[in-house]
C-alpha positions in Angstrom: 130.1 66.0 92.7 128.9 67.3 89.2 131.1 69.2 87.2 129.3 69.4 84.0 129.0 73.6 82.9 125.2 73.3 82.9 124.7 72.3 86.1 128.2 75.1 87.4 126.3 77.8 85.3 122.2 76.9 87.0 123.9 76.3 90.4 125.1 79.9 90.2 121.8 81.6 88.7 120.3 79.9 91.9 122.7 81.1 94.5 122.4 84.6 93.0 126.2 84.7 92.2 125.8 86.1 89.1 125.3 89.9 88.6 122.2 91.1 86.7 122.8 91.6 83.5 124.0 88.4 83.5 121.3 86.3 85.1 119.2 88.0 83.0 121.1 86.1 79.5 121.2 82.8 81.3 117.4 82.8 82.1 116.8 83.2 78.5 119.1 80.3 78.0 117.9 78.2 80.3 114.0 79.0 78.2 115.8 78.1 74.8 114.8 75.0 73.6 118.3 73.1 73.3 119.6 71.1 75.7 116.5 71.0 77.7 116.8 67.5 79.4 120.5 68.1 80.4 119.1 71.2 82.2 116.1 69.3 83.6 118.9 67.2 85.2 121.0 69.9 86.1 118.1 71.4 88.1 116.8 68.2 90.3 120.4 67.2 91.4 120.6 71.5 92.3 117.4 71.2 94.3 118.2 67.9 95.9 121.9 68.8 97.0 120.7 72.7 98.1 121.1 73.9 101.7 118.1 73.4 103.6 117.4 77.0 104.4 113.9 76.9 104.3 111.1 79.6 104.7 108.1 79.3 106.9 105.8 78.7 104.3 108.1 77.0 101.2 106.1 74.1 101.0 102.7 76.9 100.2 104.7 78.4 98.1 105.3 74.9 96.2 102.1 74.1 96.2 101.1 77.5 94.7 103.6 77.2 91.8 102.3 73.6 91.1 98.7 74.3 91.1 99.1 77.1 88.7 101.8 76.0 86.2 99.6 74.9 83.3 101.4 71.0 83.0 101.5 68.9 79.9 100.2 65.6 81.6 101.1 63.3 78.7 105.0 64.2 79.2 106.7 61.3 81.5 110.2 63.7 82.1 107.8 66.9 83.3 105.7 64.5 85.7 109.1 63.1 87.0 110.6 66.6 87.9 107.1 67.5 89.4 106.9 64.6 91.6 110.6 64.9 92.6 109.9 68.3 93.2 106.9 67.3 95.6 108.6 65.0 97.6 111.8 67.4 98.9 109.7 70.3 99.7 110.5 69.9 102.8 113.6 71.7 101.5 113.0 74.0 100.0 114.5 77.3 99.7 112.3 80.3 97.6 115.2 81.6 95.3 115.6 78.0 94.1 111.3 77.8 93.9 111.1 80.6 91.6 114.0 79.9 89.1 111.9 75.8 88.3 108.9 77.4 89.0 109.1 80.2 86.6 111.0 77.9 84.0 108.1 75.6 84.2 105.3 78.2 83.9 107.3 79.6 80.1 108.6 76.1 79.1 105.1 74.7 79.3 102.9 77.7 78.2 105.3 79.7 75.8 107.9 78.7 74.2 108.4 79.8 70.8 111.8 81.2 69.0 109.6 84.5 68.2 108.7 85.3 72.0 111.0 87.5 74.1 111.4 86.5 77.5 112.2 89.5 79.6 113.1 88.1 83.2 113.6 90.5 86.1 115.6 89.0 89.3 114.5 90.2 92.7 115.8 93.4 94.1 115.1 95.3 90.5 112.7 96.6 88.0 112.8 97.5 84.6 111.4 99.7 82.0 110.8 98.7 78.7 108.9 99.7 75.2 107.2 97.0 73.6 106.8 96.9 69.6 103.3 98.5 69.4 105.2 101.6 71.5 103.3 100.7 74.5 105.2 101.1 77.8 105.6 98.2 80.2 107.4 98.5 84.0 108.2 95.3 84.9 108.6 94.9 89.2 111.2 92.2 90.9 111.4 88.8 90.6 108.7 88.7 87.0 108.6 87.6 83.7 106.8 88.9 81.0 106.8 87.2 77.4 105.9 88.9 74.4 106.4 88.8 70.5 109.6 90.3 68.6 106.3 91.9 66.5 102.6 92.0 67.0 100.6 89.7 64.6 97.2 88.8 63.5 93.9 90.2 65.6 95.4 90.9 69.1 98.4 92.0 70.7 98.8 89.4 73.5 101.6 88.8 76.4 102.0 86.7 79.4 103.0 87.6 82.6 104.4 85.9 86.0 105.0 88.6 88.8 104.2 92.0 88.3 104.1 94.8 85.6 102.3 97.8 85.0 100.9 98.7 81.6 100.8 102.2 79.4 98.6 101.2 76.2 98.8 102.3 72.8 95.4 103.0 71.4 94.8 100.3 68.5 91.2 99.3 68.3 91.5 97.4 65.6 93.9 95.4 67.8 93.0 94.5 71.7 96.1 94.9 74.0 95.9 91.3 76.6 97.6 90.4 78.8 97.7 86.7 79.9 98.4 84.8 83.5 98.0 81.9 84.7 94.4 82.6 85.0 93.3 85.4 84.2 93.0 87.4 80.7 93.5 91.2 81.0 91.9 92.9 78.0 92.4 96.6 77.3 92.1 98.9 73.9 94.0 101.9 75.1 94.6 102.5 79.2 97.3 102.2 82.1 96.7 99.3 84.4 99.0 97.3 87.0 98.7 93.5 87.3 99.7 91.6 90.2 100.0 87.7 89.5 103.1 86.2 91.4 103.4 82.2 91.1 103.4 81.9 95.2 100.2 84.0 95.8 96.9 83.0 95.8 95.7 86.0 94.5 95.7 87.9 90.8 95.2 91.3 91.0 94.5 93.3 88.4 93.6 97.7 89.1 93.1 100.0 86.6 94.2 104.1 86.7 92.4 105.1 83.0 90.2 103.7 80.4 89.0 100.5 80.9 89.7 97.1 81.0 87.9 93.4 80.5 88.9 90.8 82.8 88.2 86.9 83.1 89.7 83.1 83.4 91.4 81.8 80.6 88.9 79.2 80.0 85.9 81.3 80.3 84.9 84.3 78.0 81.2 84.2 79.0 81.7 86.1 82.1 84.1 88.8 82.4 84.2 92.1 84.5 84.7 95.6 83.1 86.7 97.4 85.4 86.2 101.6 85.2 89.3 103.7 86.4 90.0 103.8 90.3 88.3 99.9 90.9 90.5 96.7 91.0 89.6 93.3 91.0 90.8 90.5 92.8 90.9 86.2 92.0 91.7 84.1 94.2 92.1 81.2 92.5 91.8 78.3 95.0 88.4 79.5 96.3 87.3 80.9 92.6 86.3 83.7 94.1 86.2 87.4 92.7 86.3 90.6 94.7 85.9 94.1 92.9 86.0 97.2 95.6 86.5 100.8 94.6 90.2 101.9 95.4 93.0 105.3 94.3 94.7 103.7 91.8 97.6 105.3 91.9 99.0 103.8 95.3 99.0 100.8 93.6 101.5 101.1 90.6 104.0 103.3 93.1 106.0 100.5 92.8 107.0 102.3 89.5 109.0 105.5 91.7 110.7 103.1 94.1 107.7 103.4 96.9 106.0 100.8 98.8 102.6 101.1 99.7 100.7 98.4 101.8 96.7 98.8 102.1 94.9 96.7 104.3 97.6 93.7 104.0 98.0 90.8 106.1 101.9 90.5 107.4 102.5 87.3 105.0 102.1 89.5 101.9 103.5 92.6 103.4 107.2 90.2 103.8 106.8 88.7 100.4 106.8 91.6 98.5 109.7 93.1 100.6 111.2 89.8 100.0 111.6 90.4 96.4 111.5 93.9 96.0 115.0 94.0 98.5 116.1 90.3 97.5 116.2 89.6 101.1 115.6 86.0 102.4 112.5 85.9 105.5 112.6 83.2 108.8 109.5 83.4 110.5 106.9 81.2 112.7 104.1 81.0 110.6 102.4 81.2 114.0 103.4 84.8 114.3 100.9 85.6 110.9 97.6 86.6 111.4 94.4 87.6 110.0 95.4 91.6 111.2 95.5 94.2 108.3 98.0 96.6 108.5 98.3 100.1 105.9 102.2 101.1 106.2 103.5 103.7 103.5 107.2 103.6 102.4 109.2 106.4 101.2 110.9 106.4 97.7 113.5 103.8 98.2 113.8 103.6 101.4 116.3 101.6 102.9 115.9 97.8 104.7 116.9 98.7 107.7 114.6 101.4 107.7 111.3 99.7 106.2 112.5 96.5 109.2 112.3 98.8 112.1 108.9 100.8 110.6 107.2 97.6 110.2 108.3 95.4 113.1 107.3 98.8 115.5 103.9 98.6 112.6 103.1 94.8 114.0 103.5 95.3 117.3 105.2 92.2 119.6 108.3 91.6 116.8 111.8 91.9 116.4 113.9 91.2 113.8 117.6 89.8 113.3 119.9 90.4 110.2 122.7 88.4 109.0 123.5 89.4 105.2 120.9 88.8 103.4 118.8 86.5 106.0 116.2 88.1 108.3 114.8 86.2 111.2 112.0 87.5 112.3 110.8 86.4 116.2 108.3 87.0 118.7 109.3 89.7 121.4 107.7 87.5 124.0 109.9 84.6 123.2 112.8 85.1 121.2 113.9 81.8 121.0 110.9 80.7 118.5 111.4 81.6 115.0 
């Protein structure tokens, strides 16, 4: 049984026990240099002792997170907690993935005293005004991390989850924004990227001006994006896909709606998942390669978007107990 505070205090960010304003001071906590291996600990024995309430596809979603968190290989601890993390993903439960998984992605990309991490738990979104007087919106269960003050040549963020972007014009200085691989460059516009740890996918659309986009490791090629297209990376085939879309249905995120385009049912339940903070059980036999368009009304209730979509897809019911939702086949029930 531990009873040290660090591990009390992580073991209740986890379990979502804490309310938001307050999960929100212990994330940037848990980023702050001190005390790191005593957190390090804190975490493992967390995701070793955790209910096994696993989701269909944790052990993707693992895999995702490891494949795109940029790891120091020379650091012994950081390959321990990696190949701990490996070997239980068995079970593995998604709130407890994106708390290490997003703590790995700042600890090992951007720490510095000078950065502001801005964390936003699932179930909410935030506004906020950065120090060049740009706007950012900021959607559930994402990080952006940017400087107390813009210095030197560019004005340059990073970004796990989510956010959309209202630019300040300042030629002189190039507004970027950084994921894990992709670099978003724009001089004045309003764009939305897309870049959750568990997806294979980056996303960036643009609604006005233009924007420059290409890997991290490569500024050789790059795409220019003009308003209304959007460009898509998915990083484990390396492939790009630009396609001419409205913009706007894209960033309605912002006003509370949801908006799904030609989206496979996996995606369609993991943004739910966080925008609701709900918790999905599903066969991963009951996704396929079927596209569904389904359009939300401003904050719509659970219950409501459950009963739209599971009449959407047709041959699924659904099951709520707090803030579980087992999803199963109408043809047999008994198969999860």
């Amino acid at each position: 049984m531990h009873t040290s505070k660090t591990y009390k205090i992580l073991y209740n960010l986890v379990s979502h026990t804490f309310d938001s304003e307050l999960r929100i001071k212990i994330w940037q906590w848990l980023v702050n240099s001190s005390n790191q291996e005593e957190k390090e600990k804190a975490l493992l024995s967390i995701w070793n002792e955790y209910p096994a309430k696993t989701d269909a596809n944790t052990y993707l979603s693992l895999k995702a997170t490891q494949e795109k968190i940029k790891q120091n290989k020379s650091s012994h601890k950081q390959y321990r907690l990696t190949y701990k993390l490996s070997r239980i993903a068995a079970i593995l439960i998604i709130p407890l993935l994106s708390v290490i998984g997003s703590y790995l992605y700042v600890k090992h990309n951007t720490y510095n005293p000078e950065l502001i991490q801005c964390f936003v738990p699932e179930g909410e979104k935030q506004e906020l005004t950065l120090p060049d007087g740009s706007i950012v919106n900021i959607n559930s269960g994402s990080i952006l991390i940017y400087p107390k003050e813009f210095k030197g040549d560019t004005r340059t963020l990073h970004l796990a989850g989510e956010a959309n972007f209202t630019v300040k014009k300042d030629k002189k200085h190039p507004f970027i924004v950084k994921t894990s691989s992709l670099r978003v460059e724009a001089l004045g516009t309003k764009f939305n990227v897309q870049a959750y740890s568990e997806s294979d996918k980056i996303i960036a659309t643009l609604e006005n001006g233009s924007i420059k986009v290409n890997k991290i490791e490569d500024d050789e090629n790059s795409f220019i994006l003009s308003p209304n297209e959007q460009l898509e990376y998915n990083y484990k085939t390396g492939i790009f896909e630009k396609r001419t879309i409205n913009a706007a249905n894209y960033s309605a995120w912002i006003k509370g709606e949801l908006n799904f385009i030609n989206m496979p049912l996996k995606e369609i339940l993991a943004t739910i998942q966080r925008k609701y903070a709900v918790d999905f059980i599903i066969n991963p036999r009951l996704f396929t390669p079927d596209l569904y368009t389904i359009k939300f009304r401003q904050n719509e209730d659970i219950d409501t978007v459950m009963k739209i979509l599971t009449m959407t897809v047709n041959g699924l019911t659904y099951e709520t107990d707090d803030d579980t939702i087992t999803i199963y086949s109408l043809k047999k029930k008994g198969v999860k």
